[in-house]
C-alpha positions in Angstrom: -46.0 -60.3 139.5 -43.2 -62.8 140.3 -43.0 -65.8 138.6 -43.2 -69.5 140.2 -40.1 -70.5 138.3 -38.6 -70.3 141.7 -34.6 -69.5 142.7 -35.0 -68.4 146.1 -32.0 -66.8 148.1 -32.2 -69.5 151.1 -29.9 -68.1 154.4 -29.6 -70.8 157.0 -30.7 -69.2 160.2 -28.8 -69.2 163.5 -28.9 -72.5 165.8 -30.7 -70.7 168.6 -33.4 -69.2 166.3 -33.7 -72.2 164.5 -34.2 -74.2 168.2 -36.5 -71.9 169.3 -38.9 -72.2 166.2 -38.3 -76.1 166.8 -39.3 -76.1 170.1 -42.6 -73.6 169.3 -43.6 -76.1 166.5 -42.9 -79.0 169.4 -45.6 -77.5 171.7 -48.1 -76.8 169.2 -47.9 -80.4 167.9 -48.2 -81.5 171.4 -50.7 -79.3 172.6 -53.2 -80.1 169.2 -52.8 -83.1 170.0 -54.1 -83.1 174.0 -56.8 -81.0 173.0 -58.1 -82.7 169.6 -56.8 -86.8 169.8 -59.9 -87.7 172.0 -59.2 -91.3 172.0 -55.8 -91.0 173.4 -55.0 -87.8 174.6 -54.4 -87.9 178.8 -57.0 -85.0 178.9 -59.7 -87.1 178.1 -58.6 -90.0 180.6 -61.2 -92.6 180.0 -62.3 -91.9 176.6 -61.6 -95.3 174.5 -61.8 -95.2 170.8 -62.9 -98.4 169.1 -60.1 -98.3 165.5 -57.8 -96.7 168.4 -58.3 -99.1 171.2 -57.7 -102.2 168.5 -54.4 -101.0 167.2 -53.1 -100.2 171.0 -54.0 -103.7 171.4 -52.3 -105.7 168.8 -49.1 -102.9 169.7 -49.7 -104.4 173.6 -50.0 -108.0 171.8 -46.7 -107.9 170.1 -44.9 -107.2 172.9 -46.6 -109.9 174.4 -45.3 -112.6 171.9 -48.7 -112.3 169.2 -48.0 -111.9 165.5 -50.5 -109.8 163.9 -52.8 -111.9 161.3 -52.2 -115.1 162.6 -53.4 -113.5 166.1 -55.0 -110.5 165.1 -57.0 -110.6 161.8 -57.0 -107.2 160.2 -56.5 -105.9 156.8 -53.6 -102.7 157.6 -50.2 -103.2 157.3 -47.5 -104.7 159.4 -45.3 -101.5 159.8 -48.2 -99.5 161.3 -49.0 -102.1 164.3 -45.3 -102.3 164.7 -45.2 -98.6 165.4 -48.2 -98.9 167.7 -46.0 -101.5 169.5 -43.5 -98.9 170.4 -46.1 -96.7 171.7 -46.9 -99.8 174.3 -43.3 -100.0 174.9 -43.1 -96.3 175.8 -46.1 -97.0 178.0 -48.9 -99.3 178.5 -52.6 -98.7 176.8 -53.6 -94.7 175.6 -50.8 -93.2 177.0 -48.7 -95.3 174.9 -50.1 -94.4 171.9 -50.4 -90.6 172.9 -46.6 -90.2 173.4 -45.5 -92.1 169.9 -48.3 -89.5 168.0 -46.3 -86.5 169.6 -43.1 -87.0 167.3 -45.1 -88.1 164.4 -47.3 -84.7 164.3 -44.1 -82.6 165.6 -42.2 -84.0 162.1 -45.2 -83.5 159.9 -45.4 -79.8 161.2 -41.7 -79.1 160.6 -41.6 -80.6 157.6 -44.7 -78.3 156.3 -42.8 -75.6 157.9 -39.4 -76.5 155.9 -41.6 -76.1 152.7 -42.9 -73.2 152.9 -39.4 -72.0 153.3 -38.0 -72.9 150.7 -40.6 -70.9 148.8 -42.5 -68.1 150.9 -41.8 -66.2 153.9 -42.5 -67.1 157.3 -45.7 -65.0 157.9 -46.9 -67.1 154.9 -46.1 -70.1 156.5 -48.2 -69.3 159.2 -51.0 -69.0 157.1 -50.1 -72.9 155.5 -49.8 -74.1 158.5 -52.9 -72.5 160.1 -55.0 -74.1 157.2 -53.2 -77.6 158.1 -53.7 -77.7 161.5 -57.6 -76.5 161.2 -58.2 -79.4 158.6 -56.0 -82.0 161.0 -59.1 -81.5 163.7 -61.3 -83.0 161.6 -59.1 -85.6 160.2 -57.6 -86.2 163.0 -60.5 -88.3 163.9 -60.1 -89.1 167.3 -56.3 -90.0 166.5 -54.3 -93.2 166.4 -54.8 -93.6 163.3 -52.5 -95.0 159.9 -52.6 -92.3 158.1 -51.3 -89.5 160.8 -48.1 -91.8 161.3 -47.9 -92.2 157.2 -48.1 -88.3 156.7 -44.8 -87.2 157.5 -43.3 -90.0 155.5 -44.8 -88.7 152.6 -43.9 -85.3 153.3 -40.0 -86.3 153.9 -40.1 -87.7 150.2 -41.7 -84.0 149.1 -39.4 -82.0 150.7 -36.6 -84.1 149.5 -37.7 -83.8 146.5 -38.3 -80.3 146.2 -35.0 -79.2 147.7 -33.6 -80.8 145.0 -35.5 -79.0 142.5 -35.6 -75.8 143.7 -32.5 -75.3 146.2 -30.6 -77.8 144.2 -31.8 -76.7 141.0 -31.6 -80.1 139.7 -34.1 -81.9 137.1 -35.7 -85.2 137.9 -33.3 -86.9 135.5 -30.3 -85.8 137.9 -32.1 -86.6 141.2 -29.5 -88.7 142.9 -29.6 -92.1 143.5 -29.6 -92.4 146.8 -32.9 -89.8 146.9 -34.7 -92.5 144.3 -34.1 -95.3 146.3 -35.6 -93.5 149.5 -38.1 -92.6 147.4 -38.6 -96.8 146.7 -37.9 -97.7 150.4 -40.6 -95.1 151.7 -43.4 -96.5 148.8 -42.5 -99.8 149.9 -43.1 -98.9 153.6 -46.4 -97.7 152.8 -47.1 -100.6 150.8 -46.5 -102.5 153.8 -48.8 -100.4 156.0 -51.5 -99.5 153.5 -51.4 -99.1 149.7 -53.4 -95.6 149.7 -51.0 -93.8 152.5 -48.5 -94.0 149.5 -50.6 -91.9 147.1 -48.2 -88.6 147.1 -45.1 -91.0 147.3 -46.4 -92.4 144.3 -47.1 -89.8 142.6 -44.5 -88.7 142.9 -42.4 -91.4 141.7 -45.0 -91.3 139.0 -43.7 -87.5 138.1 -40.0 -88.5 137.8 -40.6 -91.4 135.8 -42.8 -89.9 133.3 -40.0 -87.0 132.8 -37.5 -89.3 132.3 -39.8 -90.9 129.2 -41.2 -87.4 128.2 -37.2 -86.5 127.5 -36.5 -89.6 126.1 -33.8 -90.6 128.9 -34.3 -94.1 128.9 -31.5 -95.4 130.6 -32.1 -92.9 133.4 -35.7 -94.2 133.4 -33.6 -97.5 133.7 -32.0 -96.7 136.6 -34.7 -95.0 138.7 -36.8 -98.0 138.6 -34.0 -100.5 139.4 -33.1 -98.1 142.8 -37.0 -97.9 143.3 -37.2 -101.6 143.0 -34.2 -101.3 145.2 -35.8 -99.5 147.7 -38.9 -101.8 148.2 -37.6 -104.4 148.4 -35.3 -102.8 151.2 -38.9 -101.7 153.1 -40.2 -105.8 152.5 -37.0 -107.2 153.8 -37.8 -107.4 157.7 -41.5 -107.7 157.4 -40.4 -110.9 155.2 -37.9 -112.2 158.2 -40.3 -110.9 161.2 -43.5 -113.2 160.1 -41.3 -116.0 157.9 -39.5 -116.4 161.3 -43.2 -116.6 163.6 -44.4 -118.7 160.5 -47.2 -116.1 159.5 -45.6 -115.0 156.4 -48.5 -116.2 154.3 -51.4 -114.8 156.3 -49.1 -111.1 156.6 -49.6 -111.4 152.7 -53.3 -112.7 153.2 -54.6 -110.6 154.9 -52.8 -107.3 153.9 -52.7 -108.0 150.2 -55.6 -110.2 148.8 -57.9 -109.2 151.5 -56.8 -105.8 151.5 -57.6 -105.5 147.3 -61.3 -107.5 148.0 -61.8 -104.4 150.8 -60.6 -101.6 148.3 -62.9 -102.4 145.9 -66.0 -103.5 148.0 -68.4 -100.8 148.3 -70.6 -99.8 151.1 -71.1 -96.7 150.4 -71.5 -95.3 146.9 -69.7 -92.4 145.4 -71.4 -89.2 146.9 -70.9 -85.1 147.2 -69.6 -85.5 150.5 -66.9 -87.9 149.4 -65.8 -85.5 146.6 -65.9 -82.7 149.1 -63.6 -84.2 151.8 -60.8 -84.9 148.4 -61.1 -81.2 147.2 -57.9 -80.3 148.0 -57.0 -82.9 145.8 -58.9 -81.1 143.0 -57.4 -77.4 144.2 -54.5 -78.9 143.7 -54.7 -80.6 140.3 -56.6 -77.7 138.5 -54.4 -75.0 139.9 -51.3 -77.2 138.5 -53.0 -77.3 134.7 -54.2 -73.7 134.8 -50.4 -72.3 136.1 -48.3 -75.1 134.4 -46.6 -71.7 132.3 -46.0 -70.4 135.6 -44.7 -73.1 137.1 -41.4 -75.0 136.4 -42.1 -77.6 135.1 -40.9 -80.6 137.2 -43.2 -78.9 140.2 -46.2 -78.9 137.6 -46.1 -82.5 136.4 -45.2 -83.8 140.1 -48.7 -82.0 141.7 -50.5 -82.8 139.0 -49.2 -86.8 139.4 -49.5 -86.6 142.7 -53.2 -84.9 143.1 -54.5 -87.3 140.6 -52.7 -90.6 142.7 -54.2 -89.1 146.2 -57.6 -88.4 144.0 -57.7 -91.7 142.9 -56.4 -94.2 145.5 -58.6 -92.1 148.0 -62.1 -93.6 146.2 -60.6 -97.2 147.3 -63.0 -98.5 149.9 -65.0 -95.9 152.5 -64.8 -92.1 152.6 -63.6 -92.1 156.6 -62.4 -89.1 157.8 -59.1 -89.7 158.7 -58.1 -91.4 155.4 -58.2 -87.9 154.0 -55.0 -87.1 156.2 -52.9 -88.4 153.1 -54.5 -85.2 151.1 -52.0 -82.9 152.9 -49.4 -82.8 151.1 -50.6 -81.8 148.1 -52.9 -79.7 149.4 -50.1 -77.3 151.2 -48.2 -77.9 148.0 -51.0 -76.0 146.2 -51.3 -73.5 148.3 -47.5 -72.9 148.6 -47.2 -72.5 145.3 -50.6 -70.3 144.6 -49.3 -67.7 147.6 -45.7 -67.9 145.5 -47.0 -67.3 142.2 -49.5 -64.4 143.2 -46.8 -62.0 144.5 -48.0 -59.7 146.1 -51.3 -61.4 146.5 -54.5 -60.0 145.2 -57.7 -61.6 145.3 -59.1 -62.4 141.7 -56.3 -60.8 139.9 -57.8 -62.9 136.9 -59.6 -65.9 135.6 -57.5 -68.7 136.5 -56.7 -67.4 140.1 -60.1 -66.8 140.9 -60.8 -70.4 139.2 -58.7 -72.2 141.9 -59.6 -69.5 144.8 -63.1 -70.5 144.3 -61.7 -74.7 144.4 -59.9 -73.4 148.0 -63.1 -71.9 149.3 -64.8 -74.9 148.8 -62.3 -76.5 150.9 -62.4 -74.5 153.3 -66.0 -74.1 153.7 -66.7 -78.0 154.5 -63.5 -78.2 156.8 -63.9 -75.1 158.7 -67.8 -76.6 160.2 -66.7 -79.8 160.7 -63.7 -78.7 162.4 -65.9 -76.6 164.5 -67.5 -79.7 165.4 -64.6 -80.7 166.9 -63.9 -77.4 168.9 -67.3 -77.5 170.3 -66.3 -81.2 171.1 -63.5 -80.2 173.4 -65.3 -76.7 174.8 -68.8 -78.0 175.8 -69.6 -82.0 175.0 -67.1 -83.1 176.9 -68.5 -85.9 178.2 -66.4 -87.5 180.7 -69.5 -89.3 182.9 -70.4 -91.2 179.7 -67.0 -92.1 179.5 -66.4 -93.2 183.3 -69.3 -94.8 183.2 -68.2 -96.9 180.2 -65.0 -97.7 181.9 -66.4 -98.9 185.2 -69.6 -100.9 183.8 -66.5 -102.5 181.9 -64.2 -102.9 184.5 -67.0 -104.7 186.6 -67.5 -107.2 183.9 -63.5 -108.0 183.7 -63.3 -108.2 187.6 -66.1 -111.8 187.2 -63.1 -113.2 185.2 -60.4 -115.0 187.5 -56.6 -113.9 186.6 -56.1 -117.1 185.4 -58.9 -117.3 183.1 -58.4 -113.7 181.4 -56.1 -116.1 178.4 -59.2 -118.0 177.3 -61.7 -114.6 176.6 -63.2 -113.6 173.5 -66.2 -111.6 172.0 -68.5 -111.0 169.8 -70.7 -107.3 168.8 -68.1 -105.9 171.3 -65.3 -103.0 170.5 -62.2 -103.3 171.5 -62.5 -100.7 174.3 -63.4 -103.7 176.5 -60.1 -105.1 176.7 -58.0 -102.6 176.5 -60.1 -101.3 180.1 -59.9 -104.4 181.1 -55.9 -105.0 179.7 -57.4 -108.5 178.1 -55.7 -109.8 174.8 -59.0 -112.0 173.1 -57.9 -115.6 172.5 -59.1 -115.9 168.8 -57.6 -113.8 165.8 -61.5 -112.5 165.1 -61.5 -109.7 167.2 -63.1 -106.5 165.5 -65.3 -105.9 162.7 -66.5 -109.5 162.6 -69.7 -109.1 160.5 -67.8 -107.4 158.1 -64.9 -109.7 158.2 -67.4 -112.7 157.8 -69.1 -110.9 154.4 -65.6 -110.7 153.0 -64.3 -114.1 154.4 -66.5 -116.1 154.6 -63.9 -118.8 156.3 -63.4 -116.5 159.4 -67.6 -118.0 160.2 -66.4 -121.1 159.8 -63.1 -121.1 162.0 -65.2 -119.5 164.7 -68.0 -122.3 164.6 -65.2 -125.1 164.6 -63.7 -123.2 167.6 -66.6 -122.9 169.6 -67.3 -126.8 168.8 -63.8 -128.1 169.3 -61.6 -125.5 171.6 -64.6 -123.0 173.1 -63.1 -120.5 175.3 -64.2 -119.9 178.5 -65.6 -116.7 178.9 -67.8 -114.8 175.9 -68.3 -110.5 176.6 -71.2 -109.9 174.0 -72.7 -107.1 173.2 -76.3 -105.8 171.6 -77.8 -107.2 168.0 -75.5 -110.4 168.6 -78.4 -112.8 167.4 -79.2 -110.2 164.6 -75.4 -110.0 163.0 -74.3 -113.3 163.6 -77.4 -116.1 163.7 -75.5 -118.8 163.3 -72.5 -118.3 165.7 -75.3 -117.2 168.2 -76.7 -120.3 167.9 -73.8 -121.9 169.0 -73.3 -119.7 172.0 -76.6 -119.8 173.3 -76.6 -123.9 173.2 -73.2 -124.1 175.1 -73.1 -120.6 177.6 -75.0 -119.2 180.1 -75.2 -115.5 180.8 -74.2 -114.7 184.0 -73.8 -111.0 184.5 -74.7 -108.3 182.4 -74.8 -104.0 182.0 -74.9 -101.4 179.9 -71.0 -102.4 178.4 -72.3 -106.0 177.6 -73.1 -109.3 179.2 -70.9 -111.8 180.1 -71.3 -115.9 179.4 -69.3 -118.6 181.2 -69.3 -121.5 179.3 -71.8 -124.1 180.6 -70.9 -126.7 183.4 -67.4 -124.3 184.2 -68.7 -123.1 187.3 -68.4 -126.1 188.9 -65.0 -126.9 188.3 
């Protein structure tokens, strides 16, 4: 049996081989993506996505001269609505966000490709990927999401990382610099898009630290957090500029920071089997670490175990959502890397501790494989394109009651943001999605929609079912100053009382 204290004989492969494999990864990235990113993929034309329809919308409302949190209240990050924003640049509304998701899943894939490599051969790699790719349909969600444009960011900062370790055959007290400050600038770019994307980057920053304490080299320790610091505050820099500059700086931190801690630790769904079941990769991954730590050099040991335990951890922040669970990849194929390196040739249940973590995989696999048959089934039969159309053109008919020259002075309430992105509407308050929610965490947001309505009330209102049952008190309000004057089955529109005369 061959050891995981790994020195592989690495042979760069020809340009034209290595193109071709490129290219191969290229359209299977692409081609997952039309068949399983329902909410923006051009196969499913009309299919709007409510979390995917909002963050094409504050994209579309950046270029359009809005600053996210003073215009669009929401608790994610800056750098992820300015990537959407260069999905609307590529192209206006789901296309947009399609085409910037192609790249993003065609690095990811390379990179998880590049790591295999650099342990186990090609036909293995297959295999790593397969298991990837099956798991990415269900955490896919229906795409556009945070944590599918954070994933290759955190597996850059792996395969950095390992390469140096194992092609480099360095320690984590000789990492270079420049690799410790990428590893800062990358955490602090997660920081600034959503504290729990970072888990692996953490981690392993988390790794290197503690071996730099563990061998008692404190002035490398030294260093390694100055060039961390380093890198941070690199990643803040521009989001500090971009919102000082459009005089949101304090709602950016608001919103993203003291918000975002009150929504990480506010609860509406209590710890459950299902929630540990969707992280047991995480646990794979962490178990097969302690039980092969002997087998394993060292550095790789520590870092999956500091990284398993950061994903395990930061991943019981908030709700269990599907996609969030995107961020377990990397340790995940890690695991597995390093399980189908150690095990040489492989043979099921050779002992105790490999049937121990075989049995953690298989429990993996056996509440991803359904649910990602879910999705299958999805895309084969349920496709259901009239629901869709229908959607689009009850919405469409609303929009087409409001003049041109009105469509600045639009908002909702109990609506998703499908409406306006059908309609291409930017609402004229900051209060867009997830108001009851928003209002239960701040409160103020009830009150700076009642002073509105009083003071400046827009001119149009799309609202949409249990209205009066989620939001009394603004419904008060809207009933005593607008009239309904069409409605369907996407919601009824109001005109504010005494404007149809003007």
């Amino acid at each position: 049996m061959e050891s995981a204290y790994i020195d592989p004989d690495i042979k760069k492969l020809p340009a034209r081989q290595k193109i071709m494999e490129y290219s191969g990864l290229f359209f299977v990235s692409a081609i997952h993506l039309f068949l399983f990113s329902l909410w923006t993929s051009p196969y499913y034309r009309l299919w709007y996505g409510c979390d995917a329809s909002f963050f094409t919308l504050v994209g579309r409302g950046i270029l359009n001269g809005k600053i996210p949190y003073r215009d669009f209240f929401d608790l994610k990050g800056p750098y992820f609505f300015f990537v959407e924003a260069l999905g609307q640049l590529l192209a206006h509304d789901r296309l947009g966000a399609f085409l910037i998701q192609i790249p993003f899943a065609f690095a990811s894939l390379v990179l998880i490709y590049e790591i295999c490599l650099l342990f186990i051969s090609k036909k293995k790699a297959l295999f790593v990927m397969l298991v990837y790719l099956w798991g990415n349909i269900t955490t896919l969600w229906g795409g556009n999401t945070l944590e599918e444009f954070a994933l290759p960011l955190s597996l850059a900062c792996l395969y950095a990382v390992l390469k140096a370790v194992v092609r480099n055959k360095k320690t984590f007290n000789e990492l270079p610099d420049l690799l410790i400050a990428a590893l800062g600038l990358c955490l602090g770019i997660d920081i600034f898009s959503k504290i729990s994307v970072g888990a692996p980057v953490l981690g392993i920053i988390a790794a290197v630290l503690y071996a730099n304490i563990s061998s008692k080299n404190f002035r490398r320790l030294l260093i390694n957090i100055v060039y961390i610091l380093l890198g941070v505050a690199v990643a803040a820099l521009p989001v500090i500029i971009y919102f000082g500059a459009n005089g949101a700086l304090s709602d950016m931190f608001f919103c993203v920071f003291v918000l975002g801690f009150s929504r990480s630790t506010n609860y509406y769904e209590s710890f459950n089997l299902t929630w540990e079941l969707k992280l047991s990769g995480c646990v794979f991954a962490f178990i097969f670490a302690v039980l092969h730590r002997d087998r394993l050099k060292k550095e790789l040991s520590i870092m999956l175990m500091a990284m398993s335990a950061a994903t395990w951890l930061l991943l019981h922040l908030g709700t269990p959502f599907y996609y969030y669970f995107t961020t377990v990849y990397p340790v995940l194929i890690l695991a597995l890397i390093l399980l189908l390196k150690t095990y040489k040739p492989f043979i099921l249940f050779e002992n105790r501790k490999q049937a121990a973590v075989l049995a953690l995989f298989f429990v993996y696999l056996c509440y991803y494989i359904p649910s990602g048959l879910d999705s299958v089934q999805t895309v084969l039969y349920d496709r259901d394109f009239e629901a869709a159309e229908q959607f689009y053109e009850n919405a469409t008919d609303i929009g087409a009651l409001i003049p041109e020259c009105d469509r600045g002075s639009v908002f909702s309430f109990m609506i998703d943001m499908q409406m306006f992105e059908a309609n291409d509407i930017i609402p004229c308050c900051r209060y867009v999605v997830n108001l009851p929610f928003f209002i239960e965490l701040y409160p103020q947001a009830q009150t700076d929609i009642l002073d509105m309505l009083e003071n400046d009330p827009p001119k149009w209102l799309i609202i949409g079912n249990d209205f009066e049952e989620n939001l009394p008190e603004i419904a008060g309000s809207v009933f005593d100053k607008y009239e309904c004057i069409y409605d369907n089955a996407a919601g009824q529109l109001y005109l504010l009382s005494g404007e149809e005369k003007r």
